[in-house]
C-alpha positions in Angstrom: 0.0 0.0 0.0 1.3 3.7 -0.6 0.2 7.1 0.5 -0.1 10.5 -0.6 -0.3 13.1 1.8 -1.3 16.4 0.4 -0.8 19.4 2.5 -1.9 23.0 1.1 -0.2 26.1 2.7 -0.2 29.4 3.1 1.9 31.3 5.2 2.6 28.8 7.8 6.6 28.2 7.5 7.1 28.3 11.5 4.8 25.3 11.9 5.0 23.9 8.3 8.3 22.8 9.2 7.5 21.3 12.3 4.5 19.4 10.5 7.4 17.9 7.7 9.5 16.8 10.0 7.1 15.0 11.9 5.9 13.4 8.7 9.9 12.0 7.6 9.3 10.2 11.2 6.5 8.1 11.0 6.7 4.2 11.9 5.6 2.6 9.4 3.8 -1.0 9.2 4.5 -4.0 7.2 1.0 -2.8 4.9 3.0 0.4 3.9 5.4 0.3 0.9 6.0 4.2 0.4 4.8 7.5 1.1 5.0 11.1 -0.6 4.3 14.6 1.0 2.9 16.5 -1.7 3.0 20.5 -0.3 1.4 22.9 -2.4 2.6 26.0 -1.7 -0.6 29.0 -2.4 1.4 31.6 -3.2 3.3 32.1 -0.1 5.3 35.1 0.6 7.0 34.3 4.0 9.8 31.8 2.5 8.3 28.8 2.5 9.1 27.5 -1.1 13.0 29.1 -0.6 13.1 26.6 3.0 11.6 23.7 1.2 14.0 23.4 -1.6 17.1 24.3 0.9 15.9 21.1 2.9 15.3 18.7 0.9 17.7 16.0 1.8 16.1 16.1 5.4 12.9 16.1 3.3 13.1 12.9 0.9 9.3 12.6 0.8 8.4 16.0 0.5 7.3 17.0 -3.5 6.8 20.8 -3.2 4.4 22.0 -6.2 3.3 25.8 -6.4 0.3 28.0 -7.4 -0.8 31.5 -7.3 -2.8 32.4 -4.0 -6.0 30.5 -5.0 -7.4 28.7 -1.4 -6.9 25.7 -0.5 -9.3 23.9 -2.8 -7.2 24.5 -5.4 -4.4 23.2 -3.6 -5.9 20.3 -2.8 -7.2 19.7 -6.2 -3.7 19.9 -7.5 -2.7 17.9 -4.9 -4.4 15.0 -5.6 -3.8 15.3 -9.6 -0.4 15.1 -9.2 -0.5 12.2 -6.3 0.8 9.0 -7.8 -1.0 6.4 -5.1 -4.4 5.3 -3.8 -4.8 6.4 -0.8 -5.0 10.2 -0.2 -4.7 11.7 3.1 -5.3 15.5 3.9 -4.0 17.3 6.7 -3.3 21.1 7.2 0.1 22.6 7.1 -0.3 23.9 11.3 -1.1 20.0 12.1 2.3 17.9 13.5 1.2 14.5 13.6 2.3 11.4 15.8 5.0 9.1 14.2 2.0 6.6 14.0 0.1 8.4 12.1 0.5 6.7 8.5 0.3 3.4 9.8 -3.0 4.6 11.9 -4.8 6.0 8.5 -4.0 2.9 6.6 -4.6 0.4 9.1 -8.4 2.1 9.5 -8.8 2.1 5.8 -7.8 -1.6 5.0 -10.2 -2.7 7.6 -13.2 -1.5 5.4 -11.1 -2.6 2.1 -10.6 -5.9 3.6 -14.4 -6.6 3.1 -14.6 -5.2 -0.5 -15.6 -1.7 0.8 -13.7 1.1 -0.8 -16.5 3.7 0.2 -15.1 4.6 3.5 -13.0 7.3 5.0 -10.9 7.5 7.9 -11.0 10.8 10.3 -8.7 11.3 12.8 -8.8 13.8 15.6 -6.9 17.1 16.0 -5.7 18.7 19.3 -6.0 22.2 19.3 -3.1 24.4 20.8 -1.5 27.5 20.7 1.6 26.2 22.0 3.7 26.4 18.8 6.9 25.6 20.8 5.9 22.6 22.0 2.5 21.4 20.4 2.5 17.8 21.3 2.7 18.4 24.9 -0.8 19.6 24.9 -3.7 17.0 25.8 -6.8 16.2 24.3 -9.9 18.6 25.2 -13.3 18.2 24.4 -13.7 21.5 23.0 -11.5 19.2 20.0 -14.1 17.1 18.8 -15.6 17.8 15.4 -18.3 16.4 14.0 -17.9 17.5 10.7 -18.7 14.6 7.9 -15.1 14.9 5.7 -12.8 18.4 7.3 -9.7 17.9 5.9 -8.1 18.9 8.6 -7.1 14.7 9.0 -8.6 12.9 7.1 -8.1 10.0 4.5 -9.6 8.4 1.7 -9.4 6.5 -1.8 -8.1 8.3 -4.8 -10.6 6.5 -7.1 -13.6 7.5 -4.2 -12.6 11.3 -4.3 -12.0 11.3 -8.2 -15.6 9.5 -8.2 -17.5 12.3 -7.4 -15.3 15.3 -8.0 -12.5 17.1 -6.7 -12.8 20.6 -3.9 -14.6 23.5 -5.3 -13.3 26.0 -6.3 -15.6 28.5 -5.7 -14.1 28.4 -2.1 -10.9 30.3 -2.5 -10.8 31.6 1.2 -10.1 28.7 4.1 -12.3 26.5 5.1 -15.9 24.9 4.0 -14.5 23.0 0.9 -13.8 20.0 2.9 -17.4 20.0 4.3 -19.1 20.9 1.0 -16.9 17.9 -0.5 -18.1 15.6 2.2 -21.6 16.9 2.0 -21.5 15.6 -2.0 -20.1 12.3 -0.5 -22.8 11.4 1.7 -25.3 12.6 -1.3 -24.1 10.6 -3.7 -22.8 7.5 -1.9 -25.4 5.3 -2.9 -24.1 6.2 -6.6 -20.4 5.8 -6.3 -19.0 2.4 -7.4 
């Protein structure tokens, strides 16, 4: 099995980097052959293209595409066009993830796949902190739970489901509500998709 993980940024380098690095760390299970870290870099003017071509030997996973500013849906959508495996997971560029968390995704996903059902996504919690120095010191909260139906925010999924019924619209340029209108056309048309 192999991952894409597509990231859109903007303006984040201080914690982009932290969420990389965490990413070229994960433990990874015997059901995962290779990964890529596909940033896509909306328009940023604070360095972050400059940092990640300076580091990419301590990036080896990281591909860095670029795009005028254009929101995050369009990052995403060129995200997944350029991914070369099948399963796609989303994150944000503020998120720094545990060194299980590839392993976590997949394992979740393969459970439904096991059973000849691709029509299934994983979503994995987010702590929220403002601790930038030191994010994964901070413990789970309540206030942390989403219910949202697909936010982006962690989330992972089939190439072929998300191709199925169409990539993030555009029409959202600013951040945030194209992952939910995305999921919303999930849950419509799930009785449709193959």
């Amino acid at each position: 099995m192999n991952v894409s993980i597509v990231i859109p940024t903007y303006n984040r380098l201080p914690i982009l980097e932290k969420c990389l690095f965490a990413l070229e760390n994960q433990k990874l299970n015997t059901n995962i052959s290779n990964y890529e870290v596909i940033v896509v870099d909306d328009g940023s003017t604070d360095g972050t293209t400059s940092w990640i071509n300076k580091n990419k030997a301590n990036l080896p996973h990281v591909l860095l595409f670029q795009q005028e500013h254009g929101g995050p849906a369009l990052g995403r959508n060129l995200g997944v066009i350029k991914s070369k495996y099948e399963i796609i997971i989303f994150i944000d560029s503020d998120l720094i993830v545990l060194d299980n968390f590839i392993s976590c995704h997949v394992e979740k996903l393969l459970a439904s796949w096991r059973k000849n059902d691709k029509k299934c996504f994983t979503y994995g919690s987010v702590v929220n902190t403002s601790n930038f120095q030191n994010p994964q010191s901070e413990k789970h909260k309540i206030m942390d739970t989403s219910f949202a139906y697909f936010a982006t925010g962690n989330v992972a999924i089939s190439k072929e489901l998300i191709l199925s019924v169409g990539l993030f619209d555009t029409s959202f340029s600013l951040y945030g509500w194209e992952d939910l209108e995305l999921g919303e056309r999930l849950k419509k048309n799930w009785d449709k998709i193959n």
